[in-house]
C-alpha positions as CSV (number, residue, x, y, z in Angstrom):
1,X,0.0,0.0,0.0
2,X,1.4,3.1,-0.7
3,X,0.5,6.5,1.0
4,X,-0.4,9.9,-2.0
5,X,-1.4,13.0,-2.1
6,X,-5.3,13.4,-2.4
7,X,-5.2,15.3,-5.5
8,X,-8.3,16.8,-4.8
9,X,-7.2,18.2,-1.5
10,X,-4.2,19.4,-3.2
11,X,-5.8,21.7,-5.2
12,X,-7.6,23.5,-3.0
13,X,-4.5,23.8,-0.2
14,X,-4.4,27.1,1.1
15,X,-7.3,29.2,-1.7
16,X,-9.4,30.7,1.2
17,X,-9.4,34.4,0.1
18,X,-12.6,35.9,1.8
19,X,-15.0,38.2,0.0
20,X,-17.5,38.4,2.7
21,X,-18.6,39.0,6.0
22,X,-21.0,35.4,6.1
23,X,-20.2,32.0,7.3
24,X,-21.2,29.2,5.1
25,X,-23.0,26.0,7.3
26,X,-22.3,22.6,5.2
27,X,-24.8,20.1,6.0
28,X,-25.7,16.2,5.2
29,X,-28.4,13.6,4.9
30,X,-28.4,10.0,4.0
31,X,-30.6,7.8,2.1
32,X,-33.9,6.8,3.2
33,X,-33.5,3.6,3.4
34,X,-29.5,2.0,3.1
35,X,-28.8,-0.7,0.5
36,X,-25.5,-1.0,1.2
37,X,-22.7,-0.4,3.2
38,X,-22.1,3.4,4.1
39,X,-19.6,5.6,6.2
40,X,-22.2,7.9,6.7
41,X,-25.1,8.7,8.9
42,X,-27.4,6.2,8.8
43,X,-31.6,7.4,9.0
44,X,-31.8,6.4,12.3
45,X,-29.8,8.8,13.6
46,X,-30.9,11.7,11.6
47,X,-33.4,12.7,14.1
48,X,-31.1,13.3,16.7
49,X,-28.6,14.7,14.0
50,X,-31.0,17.7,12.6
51,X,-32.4,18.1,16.5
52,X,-28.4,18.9,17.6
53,X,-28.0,21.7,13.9
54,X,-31.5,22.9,15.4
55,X,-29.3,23.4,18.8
56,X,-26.3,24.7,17.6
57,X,-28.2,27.4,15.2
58,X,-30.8,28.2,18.0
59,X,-27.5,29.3,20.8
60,X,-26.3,31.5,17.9
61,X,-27.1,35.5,18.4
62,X,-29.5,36.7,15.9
63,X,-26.6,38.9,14.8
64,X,-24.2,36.3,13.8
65,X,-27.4,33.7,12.6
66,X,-27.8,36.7,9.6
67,X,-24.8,35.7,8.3
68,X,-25.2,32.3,8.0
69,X,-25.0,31.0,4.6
70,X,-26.7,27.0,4.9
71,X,-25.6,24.3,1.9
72,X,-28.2,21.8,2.0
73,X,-27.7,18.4,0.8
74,X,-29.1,16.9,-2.5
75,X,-32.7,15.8,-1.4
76,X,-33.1,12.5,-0.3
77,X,-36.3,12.7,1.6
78,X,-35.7,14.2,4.7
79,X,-36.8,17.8,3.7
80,X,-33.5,19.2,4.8
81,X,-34.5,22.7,3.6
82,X,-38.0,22.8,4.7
83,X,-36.2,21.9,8.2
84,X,-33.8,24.7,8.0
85,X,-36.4,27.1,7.6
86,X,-38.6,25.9,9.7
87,X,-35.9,26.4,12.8
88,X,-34.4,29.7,11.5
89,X,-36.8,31.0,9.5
90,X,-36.0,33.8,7.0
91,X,-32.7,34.6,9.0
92,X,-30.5,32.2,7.7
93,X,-29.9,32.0,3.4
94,X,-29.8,29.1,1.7
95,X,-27.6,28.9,-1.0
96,X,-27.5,26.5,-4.1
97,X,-31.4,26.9,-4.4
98,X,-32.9,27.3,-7.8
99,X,-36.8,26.6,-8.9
100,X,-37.2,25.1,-5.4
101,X,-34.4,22.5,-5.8
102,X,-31.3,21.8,-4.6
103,X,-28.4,22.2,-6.8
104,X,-25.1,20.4,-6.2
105,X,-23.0,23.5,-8.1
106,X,-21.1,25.5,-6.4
107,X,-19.4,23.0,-4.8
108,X,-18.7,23.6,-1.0
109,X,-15.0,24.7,-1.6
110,X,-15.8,27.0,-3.3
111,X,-18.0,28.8,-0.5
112,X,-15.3,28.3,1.4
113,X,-13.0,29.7,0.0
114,X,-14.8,33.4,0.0
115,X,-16.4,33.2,2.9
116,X,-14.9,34.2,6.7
117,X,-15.8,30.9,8.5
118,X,-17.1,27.3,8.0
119,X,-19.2,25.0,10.0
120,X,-19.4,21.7,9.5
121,X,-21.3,18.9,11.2
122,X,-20.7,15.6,10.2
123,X,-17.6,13.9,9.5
124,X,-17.9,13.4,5.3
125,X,-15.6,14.8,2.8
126,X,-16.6,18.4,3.4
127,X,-14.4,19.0,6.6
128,X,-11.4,18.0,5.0
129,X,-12.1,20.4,2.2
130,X,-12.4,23.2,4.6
131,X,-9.4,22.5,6.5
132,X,-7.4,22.4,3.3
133,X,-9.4,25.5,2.1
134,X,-7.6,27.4,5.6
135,X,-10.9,29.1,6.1
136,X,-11.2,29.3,10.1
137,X,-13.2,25.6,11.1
138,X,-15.2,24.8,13.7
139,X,-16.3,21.3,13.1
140,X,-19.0,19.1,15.5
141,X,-20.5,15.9,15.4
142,X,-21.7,13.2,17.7
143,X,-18.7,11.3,18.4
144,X,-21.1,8.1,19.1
145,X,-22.7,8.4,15.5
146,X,-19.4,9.2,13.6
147,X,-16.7,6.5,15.3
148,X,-13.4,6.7,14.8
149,X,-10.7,4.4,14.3
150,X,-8.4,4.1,17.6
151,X,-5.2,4.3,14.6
152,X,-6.8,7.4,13.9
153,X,-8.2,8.8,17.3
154,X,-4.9,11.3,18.4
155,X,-5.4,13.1,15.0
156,X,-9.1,13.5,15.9
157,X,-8.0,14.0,19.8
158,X,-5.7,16.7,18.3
159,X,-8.3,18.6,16.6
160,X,-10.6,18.7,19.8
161,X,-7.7,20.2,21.4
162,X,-7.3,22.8,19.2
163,X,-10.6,23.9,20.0
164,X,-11.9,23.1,16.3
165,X,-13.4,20.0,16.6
166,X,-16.1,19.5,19.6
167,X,-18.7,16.4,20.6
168,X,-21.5,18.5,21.2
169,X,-23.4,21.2,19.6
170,X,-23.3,23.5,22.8
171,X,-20.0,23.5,23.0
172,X,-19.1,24.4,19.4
173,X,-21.8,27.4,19.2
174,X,-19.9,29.0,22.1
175,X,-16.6,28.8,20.9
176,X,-17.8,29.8,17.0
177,X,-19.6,33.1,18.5
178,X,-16.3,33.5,20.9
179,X,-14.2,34.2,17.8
180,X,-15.8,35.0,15.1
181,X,-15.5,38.7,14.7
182,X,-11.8,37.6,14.6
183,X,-11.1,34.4,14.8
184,X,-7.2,34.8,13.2
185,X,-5.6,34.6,16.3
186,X,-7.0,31.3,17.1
187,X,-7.1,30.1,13.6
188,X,-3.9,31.8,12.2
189,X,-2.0,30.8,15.4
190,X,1.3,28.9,15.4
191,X,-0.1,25.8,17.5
192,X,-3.7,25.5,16.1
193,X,-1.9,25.5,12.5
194,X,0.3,22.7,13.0
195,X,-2.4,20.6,14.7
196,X,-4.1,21.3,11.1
197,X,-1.1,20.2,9.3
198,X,-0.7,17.7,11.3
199,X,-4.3,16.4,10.1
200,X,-4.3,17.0,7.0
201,X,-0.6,14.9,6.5
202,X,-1.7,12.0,8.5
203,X,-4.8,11.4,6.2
204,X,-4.5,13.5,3.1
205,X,-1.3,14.2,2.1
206,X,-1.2,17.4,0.4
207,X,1.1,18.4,-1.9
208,X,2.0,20.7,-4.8
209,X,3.5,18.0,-6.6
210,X,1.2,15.5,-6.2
211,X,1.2,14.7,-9.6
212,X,4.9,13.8,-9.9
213,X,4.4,11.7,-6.4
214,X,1.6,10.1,-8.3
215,X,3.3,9.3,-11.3
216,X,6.5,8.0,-9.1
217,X,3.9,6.0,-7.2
218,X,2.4,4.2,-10.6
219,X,6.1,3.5,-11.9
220,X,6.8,1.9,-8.4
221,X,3.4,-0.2,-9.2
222,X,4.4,-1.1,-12.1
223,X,8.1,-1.9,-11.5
224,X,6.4,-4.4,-8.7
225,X,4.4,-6.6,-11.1
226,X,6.9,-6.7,-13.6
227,X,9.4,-8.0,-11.3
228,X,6.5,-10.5,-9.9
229,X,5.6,-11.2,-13.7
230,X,9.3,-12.0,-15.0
231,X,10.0,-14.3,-11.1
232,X,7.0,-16.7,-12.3
């Protein structure tokens, strides 16, 4: 097995570049009913998963809950947006809305990139993106719903002590208001960048040359069954 670069990650390694005052809130669901094996939520646990994004946005000030920008997921039957609005009402925007559907363009990276925070609460794709992005994090999720691997739990124990990743929604609405009218010296500090770093190197890899490390990668592949071809 050999360890590359993600080349998506890659490519979107350091692009935050704000353009706005807002926040942008990346959400998930899961299919109705699971046919087959996922890494995701699963729909029992979706009521308890929208009833903590109901806790989290409710803590919020009214102030700060303005500039929330929510990404819905594609709809799969759980009425993600109706929720949304029904617990925020006209206070927080959704974006990628067109015709009353959801569209899956823009992609979540590239809210992230122009707006001045993320959120993220569930442990899918969209929480590496962010921390690759460098847009200032805070991620949450019920550690009991989204289990990690013990290979992998000091990487996730590492990102709790950094103050961006948090078990409960409580917790993580506290911290978010805390900072966010500046949150660079938390985010931009020395220690809370390495621990991101230090994340994003154990499971992603990024690089600028990720291509060459994938091409060196492929000729290593090949080299191996070659040689395993020509000892038969």
């Amino acid at each position: 097995m050999r360890f590359i670069p993600s080349n998506k990650i890659s490519g979107l390694f350091n692009t935050h570049k704000p353009q706005n005052n807002n926040f942008i809130f990346v959400g998930t669901v899961t299919h109705r009913y699971v046919y087959t094996l996922l890494s995701a939520i699963f729909p029992e646990d979706i009521e308890k998963y929208y009833n903590d994004k109901r806790i989290f946005l409710e803590l919020l000030p009214i102030s700060l809950l303005e500039k929330c920008l929510y990404k819905p997921y594609v709809e799969l039957g759980w009425r993600e947006v109706d929720y949304i609005r029904t617990i925020a009402g006209g206070q927080v925007k959704l974006v990628n809305q067109e015709d009353g559907h959801t569209n899956t363009f823009p992609l979540s990276p590239e809210w992230m990139k122009k707006c001045k925070m993320a959120v993220v609460d569930y442990a899918g794709s969209s929480y590496f993106e962010a921390l690759a992005v460098n847009i200032p994090t805070v991620l949450y999720w019920d550690h009991d719903i989204y289990q990690v691997l013990p290979e992998f739990e000091p990487q996730f124990q590492a990102l709790r002590d950094a103050a961006i990743l948090f078990r409960d929604p409580e917790s993580a609405a506290k911290h978010f208001t805390n900072v966010y009218d500046d949150p660079n010296p938390w985010w931009l500090n020395e220690d809370t960048q390495a621990v991101r770093m230090y994340f994003l190197n154990s499971i992603t890899k990024p690089s600028e040359n990720w291509m060459h490390e994938w091409a060196i990668a492929l000729k290593g592949v090949l080299h191996e069954a070659q040689h395993t071809s020509d000892r038969k």
